[in-house]
C-alpha positions in Angstrom: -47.7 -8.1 -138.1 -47.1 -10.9 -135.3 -47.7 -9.3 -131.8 -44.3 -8.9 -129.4 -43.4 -12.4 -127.0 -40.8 -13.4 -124.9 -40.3 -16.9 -124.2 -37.7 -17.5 -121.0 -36.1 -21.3 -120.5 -35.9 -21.4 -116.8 -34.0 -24.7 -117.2 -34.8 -27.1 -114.3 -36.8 -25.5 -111.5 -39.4 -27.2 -108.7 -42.6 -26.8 -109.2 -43.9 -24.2 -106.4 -41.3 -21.8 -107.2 -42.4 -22.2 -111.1 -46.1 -21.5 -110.1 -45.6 -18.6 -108.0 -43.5 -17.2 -110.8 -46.3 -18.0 -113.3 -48.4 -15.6 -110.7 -45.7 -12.7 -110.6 -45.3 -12.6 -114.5 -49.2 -13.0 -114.8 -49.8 -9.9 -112.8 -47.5 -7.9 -114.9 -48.8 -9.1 -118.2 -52.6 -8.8 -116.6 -51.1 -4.9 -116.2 -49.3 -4.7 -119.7 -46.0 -4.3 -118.2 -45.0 -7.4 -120.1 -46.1 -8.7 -123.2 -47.6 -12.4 -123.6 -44.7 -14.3 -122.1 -44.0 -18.4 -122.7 -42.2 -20.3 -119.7 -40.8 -23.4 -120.5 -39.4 -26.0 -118.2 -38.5 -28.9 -116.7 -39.6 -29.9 -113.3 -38.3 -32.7 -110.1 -40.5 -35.2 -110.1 -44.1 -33.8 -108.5 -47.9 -35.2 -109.0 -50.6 -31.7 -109.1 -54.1 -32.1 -108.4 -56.3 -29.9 -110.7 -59.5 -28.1 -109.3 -61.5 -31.1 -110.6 -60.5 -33.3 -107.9 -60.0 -31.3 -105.0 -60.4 -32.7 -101.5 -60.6 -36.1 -103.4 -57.1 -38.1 -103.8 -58.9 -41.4 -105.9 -56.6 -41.2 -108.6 -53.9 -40.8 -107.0 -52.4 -44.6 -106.4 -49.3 -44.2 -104.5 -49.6 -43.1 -100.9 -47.0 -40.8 -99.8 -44.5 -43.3 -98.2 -44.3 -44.7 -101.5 -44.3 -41.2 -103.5 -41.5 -40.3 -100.9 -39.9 -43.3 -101.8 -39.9 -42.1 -105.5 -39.0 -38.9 -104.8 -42.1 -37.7 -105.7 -43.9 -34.4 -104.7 -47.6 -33.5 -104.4 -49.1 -30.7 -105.2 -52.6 -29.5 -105.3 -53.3 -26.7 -107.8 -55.1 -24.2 -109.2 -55.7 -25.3 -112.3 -58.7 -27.2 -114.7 -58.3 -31.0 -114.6 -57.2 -33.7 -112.6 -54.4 -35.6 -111.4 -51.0 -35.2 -113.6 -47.2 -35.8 -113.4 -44.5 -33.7 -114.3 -40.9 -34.7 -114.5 -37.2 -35.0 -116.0 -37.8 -35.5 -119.7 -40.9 -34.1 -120.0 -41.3 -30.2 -121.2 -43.6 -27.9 -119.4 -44.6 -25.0 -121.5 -46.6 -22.3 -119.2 -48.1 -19.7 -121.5 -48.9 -16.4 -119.4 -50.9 -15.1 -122.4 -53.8 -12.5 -122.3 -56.5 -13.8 -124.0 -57.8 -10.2 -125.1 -54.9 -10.6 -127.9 -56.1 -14.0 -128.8 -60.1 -14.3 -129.1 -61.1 -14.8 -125.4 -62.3 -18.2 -126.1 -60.8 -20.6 -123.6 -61.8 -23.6 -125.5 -60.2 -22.3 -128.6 -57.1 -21.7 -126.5 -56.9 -25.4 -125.6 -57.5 -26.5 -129.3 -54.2 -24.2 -130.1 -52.1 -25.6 -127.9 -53.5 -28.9 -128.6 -52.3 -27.6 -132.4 -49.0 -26.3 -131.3 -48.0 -30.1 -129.9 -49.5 -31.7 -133.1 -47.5 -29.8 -135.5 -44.4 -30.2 -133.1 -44.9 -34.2 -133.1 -45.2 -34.3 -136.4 -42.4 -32.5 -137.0 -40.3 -35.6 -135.6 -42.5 -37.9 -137.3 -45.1 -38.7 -135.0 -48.7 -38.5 -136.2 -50.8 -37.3 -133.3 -53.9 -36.0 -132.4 -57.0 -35.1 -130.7 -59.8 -37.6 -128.5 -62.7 -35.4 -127.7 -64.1 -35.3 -124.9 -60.5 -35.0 -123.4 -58.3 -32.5 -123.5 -54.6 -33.3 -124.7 -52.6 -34.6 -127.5 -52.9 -38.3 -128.4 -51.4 -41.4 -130.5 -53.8 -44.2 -130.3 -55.1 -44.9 -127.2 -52.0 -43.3 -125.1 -51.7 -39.6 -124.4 -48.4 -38.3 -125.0 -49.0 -34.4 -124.1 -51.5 -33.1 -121.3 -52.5 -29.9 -121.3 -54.6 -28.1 -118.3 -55.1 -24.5 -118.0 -56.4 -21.3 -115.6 -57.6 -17.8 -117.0 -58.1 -15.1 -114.4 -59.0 -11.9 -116.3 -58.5 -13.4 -119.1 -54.9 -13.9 -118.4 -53.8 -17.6 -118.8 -51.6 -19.7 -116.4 -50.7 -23.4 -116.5 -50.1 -24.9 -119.3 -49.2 -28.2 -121.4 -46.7 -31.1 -120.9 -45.3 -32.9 -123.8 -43.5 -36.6 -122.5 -40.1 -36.4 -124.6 -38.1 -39.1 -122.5 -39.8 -39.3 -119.0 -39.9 -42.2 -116.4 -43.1 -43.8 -117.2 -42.9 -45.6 -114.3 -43.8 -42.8 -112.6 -47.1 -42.3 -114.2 -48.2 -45.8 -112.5 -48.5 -43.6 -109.4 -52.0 -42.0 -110.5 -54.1 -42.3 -112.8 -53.4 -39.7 -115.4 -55.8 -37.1 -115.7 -58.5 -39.4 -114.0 -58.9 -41.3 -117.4 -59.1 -45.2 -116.3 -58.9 -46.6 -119.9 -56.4 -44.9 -122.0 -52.3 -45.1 -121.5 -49.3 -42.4 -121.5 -46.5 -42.5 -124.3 -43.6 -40.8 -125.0 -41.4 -39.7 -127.5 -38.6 -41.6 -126.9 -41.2 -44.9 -126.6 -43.0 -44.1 -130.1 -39.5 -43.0 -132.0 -37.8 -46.3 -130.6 -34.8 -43.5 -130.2 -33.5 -41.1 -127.8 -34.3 -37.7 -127.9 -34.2 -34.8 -126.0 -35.7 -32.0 -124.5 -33.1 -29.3 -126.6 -34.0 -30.6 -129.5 -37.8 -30.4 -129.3 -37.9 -26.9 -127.4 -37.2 -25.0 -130.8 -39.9 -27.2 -132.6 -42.2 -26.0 -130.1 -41.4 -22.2 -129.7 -41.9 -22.0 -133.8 -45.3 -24.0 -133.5 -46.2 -21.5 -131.1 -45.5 -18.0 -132.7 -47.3 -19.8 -135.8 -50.2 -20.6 -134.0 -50.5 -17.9 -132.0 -49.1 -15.3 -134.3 -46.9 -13.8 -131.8 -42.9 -13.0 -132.9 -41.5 -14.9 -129.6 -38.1 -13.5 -128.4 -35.8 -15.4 -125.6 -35.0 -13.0 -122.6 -33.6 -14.0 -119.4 -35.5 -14.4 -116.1 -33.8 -11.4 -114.7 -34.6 -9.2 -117.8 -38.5 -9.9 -116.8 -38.2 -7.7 -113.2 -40.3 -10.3 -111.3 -39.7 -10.9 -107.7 -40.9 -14.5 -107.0 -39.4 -16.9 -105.3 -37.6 -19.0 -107.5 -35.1 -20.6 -105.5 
């Protein structure tokens, strides 16, 4: 029988509040006062720095008077990987998951969610994949989904970010994930059609109960008990 989940929409909310509610619900599921728990959202425009470059801003293009000219926040993070955006038409899944449930293999964590975006993709008629060594979900040459993750106790944080309609512009700030040579996509670009994020979020919540073999249930925020900041 599939294991208990909740899965929460918190709609559009900035990114600091997002990650120090990632923290709150991780403690709780880290104590088993929560089951595994899926956040999904959408974020302002922000650029996070992963643990690989720390104290190094080289793939980061825009200086801040131009990134404040886009609206544009920065963030440096906790998490694997490099440089990344988040924005409007792009879904943020955060998976606070504890890895006792689901192998403790952090690599085969990443090849699930990797899974979870293929199958979704597909779904809408986009064949994707993998390009080893990165991490992420491709078409071609362009990367259409980054994923980059942290696992404290086995309890995972961060997450993926599938590009449904996003402004690619934006991605001309950096250079994605420190990759020189490859491109970003999106949805919309490879459909030639709009699309939006309420109709991919329930292609993606089914990928990930199948995947993951959990029976995921929408609650609210408030139903959760948490006490971050998320204003």
């Amino acid at each position: 029988m599939s294991q208990a989940a909740y899965v929460v929409d918190l709609g559009t909310m900035a990114y600091l509040p997002a990650w120090d509610l990632q923290k709150q619900v991780g403690q709780r599921v880290g104590l088993g006062a929560l089951p595994d728990i899926v956040l999904l959202v959408e974020h302002p425009p922000v650029y996070t720095l992963g643990r690989a470059a720390r104290g190094s801003h080289e793939n980061l293009v825009w200086d801040a008077a131009q990134r404040a000219q886009e609206g544009i926040e920065f963030v440096e993070v906790d998490r694997g990987g490099d440089v990344t955006y988040h924005g409007p038409g792009q879904l943020v899944g955060y998976p606070i998951f504890d890895l006792n449930r689901h192998g403790r293999d952090l690599h085969r964590y990443l090849r699930d969610l990797e899974e979870v975006l293929i199958r979704t993709l597909q779904d809408f008629g986009i064949e994707a994949g993998r390009m080893p060594p990165h991490t992420g979900v491709w078409v071609g040459h362009d990367k259409v989904a980054a994923i980059g993750v942290k696992a404290s106790k086995w309890i995972t944080q961060h997450g993926f970010a599938l590009n449904v309609d996003p402004n690619l512009e934006h991605f001309t700030g950096i250079i994605p994930c420190g990759i020189h040579d490859k491109g970003v996509t999106s949805m919309r670009r490879l459909l030639g059609t709009s699309i939006t994020l309420e109709q991919v979020k329930p292609v993606v919540i089914r990928h990930l109960a199948e995947v993951f073999d959990v029976a995921l249930t929408p609650v609210s925020l408030q139903s959760l008990d948490v006490h971050a900041n998320t204003v």
